[in-house]
C-alpha positions in Angstrom: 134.2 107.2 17.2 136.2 104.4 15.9 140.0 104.0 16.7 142.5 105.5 14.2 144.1 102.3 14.3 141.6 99.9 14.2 141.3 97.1 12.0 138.3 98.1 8.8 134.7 95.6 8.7 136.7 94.5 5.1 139.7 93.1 7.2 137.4 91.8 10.1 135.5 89.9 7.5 137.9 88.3 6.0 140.1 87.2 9.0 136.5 85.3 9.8 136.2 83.6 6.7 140.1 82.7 7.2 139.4 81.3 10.5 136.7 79.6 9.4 138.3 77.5 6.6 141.2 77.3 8.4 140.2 75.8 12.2 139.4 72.2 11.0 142.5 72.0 9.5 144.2 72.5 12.6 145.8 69.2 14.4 143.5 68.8 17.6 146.0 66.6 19.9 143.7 63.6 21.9 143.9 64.0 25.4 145.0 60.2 26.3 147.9 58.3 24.0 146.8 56.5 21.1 147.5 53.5 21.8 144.7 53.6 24.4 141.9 54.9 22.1 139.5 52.6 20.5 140.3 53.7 16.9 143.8 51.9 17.7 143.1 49.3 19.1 140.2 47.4 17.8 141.5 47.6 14.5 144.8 46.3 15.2 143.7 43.6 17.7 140.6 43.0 15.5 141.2 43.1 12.2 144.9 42.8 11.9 146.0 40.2 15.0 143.2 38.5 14.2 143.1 38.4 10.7 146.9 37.1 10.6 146.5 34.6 13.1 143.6 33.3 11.0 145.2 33.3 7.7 148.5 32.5 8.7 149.6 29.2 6.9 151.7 27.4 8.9 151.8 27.2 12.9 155.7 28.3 12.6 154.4 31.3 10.8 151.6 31.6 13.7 154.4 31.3 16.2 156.2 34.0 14.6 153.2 36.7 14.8 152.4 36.2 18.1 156.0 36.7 18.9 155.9 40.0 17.1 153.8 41.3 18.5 154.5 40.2 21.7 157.5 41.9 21.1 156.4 45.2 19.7 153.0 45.8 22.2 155.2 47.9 24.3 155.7 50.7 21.1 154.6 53.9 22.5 156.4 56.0 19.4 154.2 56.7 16.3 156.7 56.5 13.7 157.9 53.1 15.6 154.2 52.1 15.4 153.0 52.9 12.4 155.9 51.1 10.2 155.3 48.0 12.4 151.5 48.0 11.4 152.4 48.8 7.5 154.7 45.7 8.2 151.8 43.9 9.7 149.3 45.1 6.9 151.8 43.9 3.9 152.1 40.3 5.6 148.4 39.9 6.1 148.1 40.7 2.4 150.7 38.1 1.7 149.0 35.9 3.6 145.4 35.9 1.7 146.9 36.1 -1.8 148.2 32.7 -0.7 145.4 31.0 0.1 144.0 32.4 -2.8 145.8 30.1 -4.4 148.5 32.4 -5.5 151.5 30.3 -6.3 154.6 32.8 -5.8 153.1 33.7 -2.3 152.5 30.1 -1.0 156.7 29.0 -2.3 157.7 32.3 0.1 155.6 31.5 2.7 156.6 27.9 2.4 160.2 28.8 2.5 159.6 31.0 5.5 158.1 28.4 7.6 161.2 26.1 7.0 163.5 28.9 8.1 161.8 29.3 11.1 161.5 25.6 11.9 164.9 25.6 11.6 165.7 28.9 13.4 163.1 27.5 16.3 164.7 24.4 16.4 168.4 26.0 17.1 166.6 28.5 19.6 164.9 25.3 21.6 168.7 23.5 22.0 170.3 27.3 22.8 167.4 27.8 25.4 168.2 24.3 27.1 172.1 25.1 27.4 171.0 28.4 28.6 168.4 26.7 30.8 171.3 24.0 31.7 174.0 27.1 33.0 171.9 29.0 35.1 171.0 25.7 36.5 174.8 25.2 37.1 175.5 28.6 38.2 172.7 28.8 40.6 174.1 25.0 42.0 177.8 26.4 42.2 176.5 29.9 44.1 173.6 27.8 46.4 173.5 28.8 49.9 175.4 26.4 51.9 175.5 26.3 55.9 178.7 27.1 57.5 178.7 25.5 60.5 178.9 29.3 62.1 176.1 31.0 63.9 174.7 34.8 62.6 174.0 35.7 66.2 170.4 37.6 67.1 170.1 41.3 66.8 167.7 44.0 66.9 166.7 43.4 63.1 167.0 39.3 62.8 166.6 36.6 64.2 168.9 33.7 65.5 170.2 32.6 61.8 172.2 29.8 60.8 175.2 31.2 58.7 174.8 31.1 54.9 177.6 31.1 52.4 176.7 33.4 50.4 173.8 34.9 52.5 170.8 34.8 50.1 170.2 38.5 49.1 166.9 38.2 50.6 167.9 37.9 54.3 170.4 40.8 53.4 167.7 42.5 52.6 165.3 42.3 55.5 168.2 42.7 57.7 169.1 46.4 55.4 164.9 47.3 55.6 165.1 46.4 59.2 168.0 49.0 60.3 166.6 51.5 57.8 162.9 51.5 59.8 164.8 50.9 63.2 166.7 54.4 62.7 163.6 56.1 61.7 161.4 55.4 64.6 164.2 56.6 66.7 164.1 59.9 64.7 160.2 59.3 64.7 160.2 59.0 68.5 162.6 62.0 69.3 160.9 64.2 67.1 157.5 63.1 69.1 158.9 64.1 72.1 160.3 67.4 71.3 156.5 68.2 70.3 155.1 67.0 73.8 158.0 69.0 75.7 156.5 72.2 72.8 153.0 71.5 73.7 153.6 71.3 77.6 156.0 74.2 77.5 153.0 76.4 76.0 150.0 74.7 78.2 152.4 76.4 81.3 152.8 79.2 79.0 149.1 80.2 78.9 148.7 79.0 82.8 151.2 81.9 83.4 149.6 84.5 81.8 145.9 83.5 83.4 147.9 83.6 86.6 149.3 87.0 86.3 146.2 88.3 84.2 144.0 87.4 87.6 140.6 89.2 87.4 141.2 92.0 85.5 141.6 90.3 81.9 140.7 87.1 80.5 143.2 85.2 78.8 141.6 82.5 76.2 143.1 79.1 76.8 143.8 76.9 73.9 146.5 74.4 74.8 146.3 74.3 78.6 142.3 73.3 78.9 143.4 71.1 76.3 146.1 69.7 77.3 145.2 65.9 76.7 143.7 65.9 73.5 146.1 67.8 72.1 149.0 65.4 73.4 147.0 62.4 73.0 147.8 61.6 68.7 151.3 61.8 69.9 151.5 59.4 72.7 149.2 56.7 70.3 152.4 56.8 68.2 154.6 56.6 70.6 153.2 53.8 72.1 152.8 52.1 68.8 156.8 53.0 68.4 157.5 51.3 71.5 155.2 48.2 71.1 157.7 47.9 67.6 161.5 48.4 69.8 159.6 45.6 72.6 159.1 43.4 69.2 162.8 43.7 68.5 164.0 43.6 72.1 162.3 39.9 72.1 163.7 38.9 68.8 167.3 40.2 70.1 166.8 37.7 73.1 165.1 35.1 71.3 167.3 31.4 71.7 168.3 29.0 68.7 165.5 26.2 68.3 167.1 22.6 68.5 166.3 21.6 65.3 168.5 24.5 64.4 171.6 23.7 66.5 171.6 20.1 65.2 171.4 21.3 61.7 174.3 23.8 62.3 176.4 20.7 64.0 175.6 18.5 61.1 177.2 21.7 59.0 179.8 21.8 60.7 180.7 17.6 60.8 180.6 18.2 56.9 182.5 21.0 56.2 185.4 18.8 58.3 184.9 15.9 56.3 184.9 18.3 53.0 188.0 19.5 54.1 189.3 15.8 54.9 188.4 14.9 51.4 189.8 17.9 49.6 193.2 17.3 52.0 193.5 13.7 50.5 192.8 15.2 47.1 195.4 17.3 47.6 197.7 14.5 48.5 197.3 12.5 45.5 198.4 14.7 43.2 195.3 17.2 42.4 195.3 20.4 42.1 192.7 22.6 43.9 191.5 26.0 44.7 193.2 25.9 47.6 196.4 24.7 46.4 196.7 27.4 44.1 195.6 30.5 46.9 198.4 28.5 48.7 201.3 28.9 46.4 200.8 32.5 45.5 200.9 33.4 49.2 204.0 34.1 50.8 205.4 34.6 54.1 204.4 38.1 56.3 205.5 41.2 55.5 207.7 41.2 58.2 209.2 38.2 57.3 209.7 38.7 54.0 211.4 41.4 54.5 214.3 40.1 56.3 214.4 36.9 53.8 217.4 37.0 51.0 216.1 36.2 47.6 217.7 32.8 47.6 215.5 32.2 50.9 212.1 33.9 48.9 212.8 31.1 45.8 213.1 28.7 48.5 209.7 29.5 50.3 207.7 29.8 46.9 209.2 25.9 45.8 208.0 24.6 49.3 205.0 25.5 48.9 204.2 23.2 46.3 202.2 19.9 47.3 205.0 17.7 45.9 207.7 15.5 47.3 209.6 14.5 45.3 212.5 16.1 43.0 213.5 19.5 43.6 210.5 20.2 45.8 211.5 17.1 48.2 215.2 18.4 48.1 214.5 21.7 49.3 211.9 20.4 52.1 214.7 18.0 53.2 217.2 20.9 53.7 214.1 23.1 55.5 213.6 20.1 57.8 210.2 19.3 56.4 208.6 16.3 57.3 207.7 14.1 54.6 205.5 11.5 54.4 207.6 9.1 51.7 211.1 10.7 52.9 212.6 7.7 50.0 209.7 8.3 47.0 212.7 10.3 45.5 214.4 7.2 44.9 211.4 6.4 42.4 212.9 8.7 40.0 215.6 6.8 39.5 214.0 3.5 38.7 213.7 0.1 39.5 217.7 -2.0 39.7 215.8 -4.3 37.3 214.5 -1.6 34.6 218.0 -0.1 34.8 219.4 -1.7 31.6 216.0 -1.0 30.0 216.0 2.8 30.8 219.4 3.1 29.7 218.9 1.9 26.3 215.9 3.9 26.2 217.9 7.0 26.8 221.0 5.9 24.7 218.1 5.6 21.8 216.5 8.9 22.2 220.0 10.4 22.3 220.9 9.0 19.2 217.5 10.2 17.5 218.2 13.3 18.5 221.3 13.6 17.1 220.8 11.7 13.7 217.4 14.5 13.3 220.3 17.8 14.1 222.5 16.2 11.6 219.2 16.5 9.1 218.1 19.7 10.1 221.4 20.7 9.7 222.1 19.4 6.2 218.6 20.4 4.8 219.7 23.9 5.6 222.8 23.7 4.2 221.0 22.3 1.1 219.0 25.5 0.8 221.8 28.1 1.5 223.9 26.2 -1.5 220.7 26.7 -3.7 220.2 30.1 -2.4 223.7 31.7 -3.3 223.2 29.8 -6.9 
């Protein structure tokens, strides 16, 4: 008897022919990316990478597709993918009308290629200054030794000291702490399972015990004691043989070639530091001066100078010594080196007729131009109010 609500053989029918015309116009999704099925790539490498390499006019033009595509091989997006190879299509195109002989395309193309000569040109000079600064950065930021020692530990070993420590000894020395603490968890957890396994081989040796005769008590970690424990005591021992390997390199000495090294360091950075003193002296000014005149005195110091006394502190710590600097060094009780270069201020006896007329000259040309200024804008006020 057939179901009151069951579908009629008209209505089965035709849902079958429905499905029929229907199913291959349903999208059927691949099962890998297209980018990695043949249909993809063979004609693009083939046919199209290929085909514009060979009919590419120019080796600027050349340059440029391989750089394209270069560029765009990473596309995983369709829409992304399929404008780039319409792109691609329309230039190859291009290209074969112009060796065709087709006039129009060949003047494009021909401009093209002098753009890019030009625009490879400017790239080539940019890329050497580029090359050129990292070059200079990576000069200015070199590793340099210190003269100091970076002492031995569990996770290095017996360094010289590096300014700035290359990233990759701060690395190894980061890994080697990181692994350190987890064999030590490692190793703990180990032996919390050998005190488990023990506790349950006397566990079972117990029961047997009290059992006697009169029951049989099946034995699974006590008869097998050993072979249960004996994966566990491989790693620890393997742990072990790894703390041994850093207890050596904790107490392994410097190598002479080393020591000398670091001594040679550390004659250098004195006779850096000699250098950059007499620098200093002459009249330059360094990193060092600089760091040195925007410090001031401790906190506790400061606090019980006057503000006449902080001015004073802040001049002397200029690297003159002369002028106002050398005035207010004399009254600290500095101790110069030229206590009488002041005097150079003033002049030579001789030159002191010449420098006088010099400054009686600029005197009077300062005043005669303020007499000008000053007329000129009278001039405009009377022409103004008119």
């Amino acid at each position: 008897m057939q179901h009151p609500h069951a579908p009629s053989q008209e209505s089965l029918t035709f849902r079958a022919n429905l499905a029929r015309f229907i199913s291959p116009l349903r999208r059927v999704r691949p099962r890998v990316p297209f980018f990695q099925l043949a249909a993809h790539r063979i004609p693009t490498l083939w046919s199209l990478y290929r085909g514009l390499l060979k009919e590419a006019p120019t080796e600027e033009i050349r340059q440029r597709v391989r750089f394209e595509f270069r560029k765009n091989r990473h596309l995983t997006g369709t829409d992304a993918t399929k404008r780039g190879l319409e792109r691609g299509y329309k230039y190859l195109d291009s290209f074969q009308k112009a060796n065709a002989g087709d006039e129009h395309h060949q003047a494009s193309l021909q401009s093209y290629s002098r753009l890019l000569s030009k625009r490879n040109e400017k790239a080539y000079w940019f890329s050497l200054a580029d090359k050129e600064r990292a070059w200079r950065i990576k000069l200015a930021n070199r590793p340099i030794m210190t003269g100091g020692l970076l002492r031995p530990s569990y996770v290095n070993r017996p360094l010289p000291r590096l300014k700035p420590q290359p990233e990759h000894i701060t690395g190894m020395i980061l890994k080697r702490r990181m692994a350190r603490e987890r064999r030590i968890e490692t190793l703990v957890d180990i032996q919390e399972y050998i005190q488990d396994l023990m506790f349950e081989a006397r566990l079972e040796t117990g029961a047997a015990e009290l059992a006697g005769k009169a029951g049989a008590v099946d034995s699974v970690y006590a008869s097998h004691l050993e072979e249960w424990m004996e994966p566990f005591k491989v790693q620890q021992k393997m742990i072990q043989e790894t703390f041994d390997r850093d207890q050596r390199r904790c107490h392994e000495p410097y190598s002479q070639e080393m020591l000398d090294a670091i001594k040679a360091a550390r004659r250098e950075k004195i006779a850096n530091k000699t250098r950059e003193l007499q620098r200093e002296r002459r009249g330059e000014i360094l990193r060092r001066t600089i760091l040195r005149q925007r410090k001031g005195p401790p906190p506790h110091v400061l606090a019980l100078l006057t503000p006449e006394q902080r001015k004073m502190d802040k001049v002397v710590r200029n690297v003159s010594e002369v002028g106002y600097v050398a005035k207010i060094k004399r009254k600290l009780g500095f101790k110069l080196r030229n206590p009488r270069a002041w005097e150079a201020e003033l002049g030579s006896r001789k030159d002191k007729k010449r420098l006088d007329n010099m400054v009686k000259e600029f005197l009077d040309k300062s005043e005669r131009r303020a007499m000008e200024a000053e007329e000129l804008l009278d001039t405009q006020r009377s022409s103004t109010d008119r």
